[in-house]
C-alpha positions in Angstrom: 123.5 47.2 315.4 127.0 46.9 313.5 127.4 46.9 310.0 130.3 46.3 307.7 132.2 49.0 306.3 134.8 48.8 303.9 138.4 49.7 304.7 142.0 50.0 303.1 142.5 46.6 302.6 138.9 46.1 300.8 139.5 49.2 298.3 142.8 50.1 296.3 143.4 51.5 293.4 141.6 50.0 290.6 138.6 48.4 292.5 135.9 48.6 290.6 133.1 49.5 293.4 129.1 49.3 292.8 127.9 51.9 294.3 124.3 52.0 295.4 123.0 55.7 295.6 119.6 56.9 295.8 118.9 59.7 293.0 115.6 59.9 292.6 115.1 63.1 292.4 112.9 65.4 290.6 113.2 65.9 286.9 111.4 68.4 284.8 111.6 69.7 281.4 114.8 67.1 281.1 116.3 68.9 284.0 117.2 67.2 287.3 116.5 69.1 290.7 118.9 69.0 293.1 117.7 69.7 295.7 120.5 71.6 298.0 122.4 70.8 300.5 120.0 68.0 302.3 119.2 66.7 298.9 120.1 63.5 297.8 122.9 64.0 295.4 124.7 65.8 297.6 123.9 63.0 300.5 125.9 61.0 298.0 128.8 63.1 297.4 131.0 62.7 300.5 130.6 58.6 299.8 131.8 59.6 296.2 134.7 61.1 297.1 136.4 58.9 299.5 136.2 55.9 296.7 137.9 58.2 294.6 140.8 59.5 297.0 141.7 55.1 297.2 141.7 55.2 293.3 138.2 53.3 293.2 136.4 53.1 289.7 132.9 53.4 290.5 130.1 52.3 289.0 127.0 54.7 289.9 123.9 52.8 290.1 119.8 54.1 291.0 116.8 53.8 290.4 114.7 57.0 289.3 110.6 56.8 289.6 108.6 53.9 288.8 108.9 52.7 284.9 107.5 49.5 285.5 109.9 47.4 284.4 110.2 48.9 280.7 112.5 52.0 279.4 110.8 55.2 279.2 112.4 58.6 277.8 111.6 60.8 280.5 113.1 58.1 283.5 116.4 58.4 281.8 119.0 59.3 284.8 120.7 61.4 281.8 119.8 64.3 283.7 120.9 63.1 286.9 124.6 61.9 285.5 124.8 65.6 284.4 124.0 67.2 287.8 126.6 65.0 289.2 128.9 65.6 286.3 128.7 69.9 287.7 128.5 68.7 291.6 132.0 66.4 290.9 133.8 68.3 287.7 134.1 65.0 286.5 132.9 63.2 283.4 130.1 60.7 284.7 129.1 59.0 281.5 125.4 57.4 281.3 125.9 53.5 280.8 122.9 51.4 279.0 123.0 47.8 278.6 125.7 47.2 281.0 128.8 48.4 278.6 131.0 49.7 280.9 133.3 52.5 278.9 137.0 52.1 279.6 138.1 53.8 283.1 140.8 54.6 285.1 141.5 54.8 289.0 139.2 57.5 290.5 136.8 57.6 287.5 133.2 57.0 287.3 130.2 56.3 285.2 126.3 55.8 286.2 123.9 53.1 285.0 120.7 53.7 283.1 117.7 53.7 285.5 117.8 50.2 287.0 113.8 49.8 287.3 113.8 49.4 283.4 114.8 46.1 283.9 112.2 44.5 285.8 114.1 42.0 287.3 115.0 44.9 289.7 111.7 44.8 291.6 111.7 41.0 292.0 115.1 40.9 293.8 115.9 38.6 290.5 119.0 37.1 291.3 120.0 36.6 287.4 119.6 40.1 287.3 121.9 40.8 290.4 124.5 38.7 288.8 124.5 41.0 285.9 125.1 43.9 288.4 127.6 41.9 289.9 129.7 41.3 287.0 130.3 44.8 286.7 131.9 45.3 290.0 134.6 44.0 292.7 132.9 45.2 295.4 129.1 46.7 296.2 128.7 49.6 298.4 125.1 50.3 299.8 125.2 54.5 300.5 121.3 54.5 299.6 118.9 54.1 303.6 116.3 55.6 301.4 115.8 52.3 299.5 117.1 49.9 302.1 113.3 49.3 303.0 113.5 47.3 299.3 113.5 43.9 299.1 115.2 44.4 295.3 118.2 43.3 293.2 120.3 45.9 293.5 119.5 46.2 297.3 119.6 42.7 299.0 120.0 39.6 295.5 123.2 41.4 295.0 124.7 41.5 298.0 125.0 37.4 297.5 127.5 38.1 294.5 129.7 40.2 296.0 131.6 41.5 298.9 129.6 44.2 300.4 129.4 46.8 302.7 127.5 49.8 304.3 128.5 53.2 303.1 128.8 56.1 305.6 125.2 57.8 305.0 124.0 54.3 305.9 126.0 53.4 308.9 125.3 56.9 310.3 121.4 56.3 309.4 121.1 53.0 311.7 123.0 54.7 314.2 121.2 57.8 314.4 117.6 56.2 314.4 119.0 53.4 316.7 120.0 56.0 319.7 117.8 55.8 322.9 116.0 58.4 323.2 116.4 60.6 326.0 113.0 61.6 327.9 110.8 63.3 327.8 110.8 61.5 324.6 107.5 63.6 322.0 106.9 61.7 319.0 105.2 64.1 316.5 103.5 62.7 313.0 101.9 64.5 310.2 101.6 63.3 306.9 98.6 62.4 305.1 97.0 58.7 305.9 97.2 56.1 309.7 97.9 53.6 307.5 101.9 54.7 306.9 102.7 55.2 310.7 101.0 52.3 312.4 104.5 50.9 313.0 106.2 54.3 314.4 103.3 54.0 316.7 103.1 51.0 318.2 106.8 51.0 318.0 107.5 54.1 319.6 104.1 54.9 321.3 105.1 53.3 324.3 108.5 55.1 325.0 106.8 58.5 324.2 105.6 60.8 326.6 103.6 62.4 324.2 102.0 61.6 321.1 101.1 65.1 319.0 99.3 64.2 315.9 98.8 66.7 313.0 97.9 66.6 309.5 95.1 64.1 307.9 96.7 61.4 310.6 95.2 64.0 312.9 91.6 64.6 311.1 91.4 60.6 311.3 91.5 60.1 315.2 89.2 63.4 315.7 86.6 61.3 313.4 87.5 58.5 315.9 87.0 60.3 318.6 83.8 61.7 317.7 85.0 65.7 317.4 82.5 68.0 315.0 84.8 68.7 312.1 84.6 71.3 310.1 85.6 69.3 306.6 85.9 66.1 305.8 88.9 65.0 303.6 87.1 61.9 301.6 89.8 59.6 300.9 90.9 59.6 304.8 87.4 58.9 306.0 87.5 55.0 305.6 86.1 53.4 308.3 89.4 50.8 309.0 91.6 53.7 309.9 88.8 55.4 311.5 88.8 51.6 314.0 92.3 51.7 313.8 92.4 55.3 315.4 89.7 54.5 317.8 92.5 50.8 318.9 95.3 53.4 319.3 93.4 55.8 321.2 92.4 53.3 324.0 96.4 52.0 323.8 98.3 55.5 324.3 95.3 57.4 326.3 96.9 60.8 327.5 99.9 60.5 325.6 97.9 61.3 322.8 97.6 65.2 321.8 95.0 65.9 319.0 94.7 69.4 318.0 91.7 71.3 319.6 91.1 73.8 316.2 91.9 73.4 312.7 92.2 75.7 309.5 89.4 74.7 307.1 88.5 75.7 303.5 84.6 74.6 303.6 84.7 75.0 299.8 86.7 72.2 299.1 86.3 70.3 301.7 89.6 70.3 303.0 91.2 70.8 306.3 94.4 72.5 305.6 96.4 72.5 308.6 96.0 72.9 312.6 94.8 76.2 314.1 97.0 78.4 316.6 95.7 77.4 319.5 97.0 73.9 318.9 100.5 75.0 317.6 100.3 76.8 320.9 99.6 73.9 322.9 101.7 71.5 320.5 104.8 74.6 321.2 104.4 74.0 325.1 105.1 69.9 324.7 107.7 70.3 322.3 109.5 73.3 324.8 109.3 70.8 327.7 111.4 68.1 325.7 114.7 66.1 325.4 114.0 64.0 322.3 111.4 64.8 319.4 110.9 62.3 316.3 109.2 64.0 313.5 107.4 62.6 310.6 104.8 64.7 308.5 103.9 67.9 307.9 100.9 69.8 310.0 99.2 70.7 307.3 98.5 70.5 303.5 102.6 72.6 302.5 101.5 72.7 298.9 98.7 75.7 300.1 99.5 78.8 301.1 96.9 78.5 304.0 98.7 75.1 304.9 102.0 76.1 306.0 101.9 78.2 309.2 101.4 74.5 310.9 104.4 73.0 309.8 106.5 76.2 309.9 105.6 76.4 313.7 106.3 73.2 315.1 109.6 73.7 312.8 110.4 76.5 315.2 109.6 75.4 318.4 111.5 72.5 318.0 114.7 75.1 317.0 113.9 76.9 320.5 113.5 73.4 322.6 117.2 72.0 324.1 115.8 68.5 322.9 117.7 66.2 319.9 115.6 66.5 316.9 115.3 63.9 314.4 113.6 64.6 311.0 112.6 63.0 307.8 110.6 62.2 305.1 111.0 63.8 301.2 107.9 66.1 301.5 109.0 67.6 304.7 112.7 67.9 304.5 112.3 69.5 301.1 109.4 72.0 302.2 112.2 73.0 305.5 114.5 73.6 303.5 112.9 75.8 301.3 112.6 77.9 304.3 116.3 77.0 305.8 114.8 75.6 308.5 116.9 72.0 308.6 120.5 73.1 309.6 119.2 73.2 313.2 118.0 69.5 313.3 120.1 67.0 314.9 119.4 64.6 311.9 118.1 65.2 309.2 117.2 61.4 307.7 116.9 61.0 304.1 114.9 57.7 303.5 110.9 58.5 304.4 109.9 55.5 303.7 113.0 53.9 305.2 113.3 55.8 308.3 109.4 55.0 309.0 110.5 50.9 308.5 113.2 51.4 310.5 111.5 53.0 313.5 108.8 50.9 313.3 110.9 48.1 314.4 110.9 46.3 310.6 113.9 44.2 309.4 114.8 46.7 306.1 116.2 43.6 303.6 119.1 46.0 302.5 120.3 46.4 306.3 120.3 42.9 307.3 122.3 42.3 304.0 125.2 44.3 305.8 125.0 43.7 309.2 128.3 42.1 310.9 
């Protein structure tokens, strides 16, 4: 798949360029997170300064949380204009109501949270002309939202000349490689209902299938294994049918873990048990390509981690090409500077899931050549 990218001739000095970055990030206390080097303002940063080095004036623009269409104090991106005020040495000046301050070649200013309008959400076009108006050309450098049928995403793209930034490009053609076999498809993460499409997308390239986390505890219950806690809200009976559908599709290929770690007085399982990181270490050893997607295990507990932190490193000892992503998990490995090893490191969760579940993102298909 080839997008369009912008060159020389679409960028010169004084073009002012909307540029589409995804900054929500965490904000506490009216401080923003950053989030390090995998975090997402730094994802932005390289896009950033390229615009700047052809005399660009850019216009930041993001979305942060979900305010529901209305302006709320503690969604302000005032926070997030100042971490990328330190991370630039620049003066990034927080815009609201669309009054762009005065700016010269290479400067930059960021938009109020764009989900305070609600004509965001609904891909309003009136509101994507208003974007629109601000800028000569729009630059999409956020995959994480590209999954986002919204204004600022697809309506505008219909006002303006627009391309794919770098993270972007290099997302669609990281996630659109071939995998090399054997080809182990590995998914965590809480609930089926998120990773049907990685499944039946990707289910029948893989050679193997390992399932952790409450994606896991789901096709045990399908599969009739004794558990030793039941985790309520994953106990419905459609993903428990869905489970037991997928298991007759995949067969063998799937790899359920044989013990888990279980706090009986909350009812929880927590992660999977060393025997299955064991067995889980063995498949991942043997190969070429791993996809990964959600953690083992409940992170947030201390007796939720070891899961996660294993498969982690066997997948740093395996020779295979080792594609990540997800918020939860990319933030929880690099916590423990476990990412640098990873051959990509994705940073749309959401997005990457759409993506390799074989769905047409709206703010891809906007771009494509």
């Amino acid at each position: 798949m080839k997008l369009r990218t912008w060159g020389p001739k679409d960028i010169t000095s004084g073009t002012r360029v909307f540029l589409r970055v995804d900054a929500n990030i965490p904000v506490e206390h009216g401080r923003a997170k950053d989030g390090g080097v995998f975090g997402r303002i730094s994802q932005a940063l390289p896009e950033i300064d390229a615009l700047r080095k052809r005399g660009a004036i850019i216009i930041l623009a993001s979305h942060l949380g979900d305010p529901g269409g209305k302006a709320k104090n503690d969604l302000s991106l005032a926070p997030v204009a100042k971490v990328f005020e330190r991370r630039l040495q620049r003066t990034v000046s927080l815009v609201q109501n669309f009054d762009l301050p005065v700016l010269r070649p290479g400067e930059l200013c960021m938009l109020e949270n764009l989900r305070f309008d609600p004509g965001e959400e609904k891909n309003s076009d009136a509101f994507a002309w208003r974007l629109a108006k601000l800028a000569n050309v729009y630059v999409n450098n956020a995959f994480g939202v590209c999954h986002r049928r919204h204004a600022s995403v697809h309506a505008i793209t219909r006002h303006l000349p627009s391309f794919a930034g770098e993270l972007v490009r290099r997302e669609v053609e990281e996630l659109s490689a071939k995998p090399a076999k054997p080809f182990v498809l590995v998914m965590g993460g809480a609930k089926i209902a998120t990773k049907i499409g990685l499944l039946e997308q990707l289910g029948p390239q893989a050679d193997r299938i390992l399932l952790a986390g409450g994606v896991a505890v789901t096709f045990l219950a399908a599969s009739e294994v004794a558990l030793p806690a039941y985790p309520a809200a994953l106990m419905q009976e459609s993903d428990i049918a869905l489970a037991r559908k997928l298991l007759r599709t995949f067969g063998r290929k799937i790899v359920l873990p044989t013990d888990l770690v279980a706090h009986p007085k909350l009812h929880i399982v927590a992660d999977i048990g060393p025997e299955t990181r064991e067995a889980f270490a063995h498949e991942l050893h043997k190969a070429k390509t791993i996809i990964w997607n959600g953690p083992a295990g409940i992170i947030e507990r201390p007796d939720g981690k070891d899961g996660t932190l294993s498969l982690a490193q066997s997948m740093f000892e395996s020779s295979a090409r080792v594609v990540t992503g997800g918020g939860e998990t990319v933030e929880f490995l690099e916590s423990h500077k476990m990412l640098k090893g990873f051959a990509h490191v994705s940073t749309g969760g959401g997005a990457m899931l759409a993506f390799l579940g074989g769905e047409r993102l709206p703010g891809i298909e906007a771009l494509r050549m």
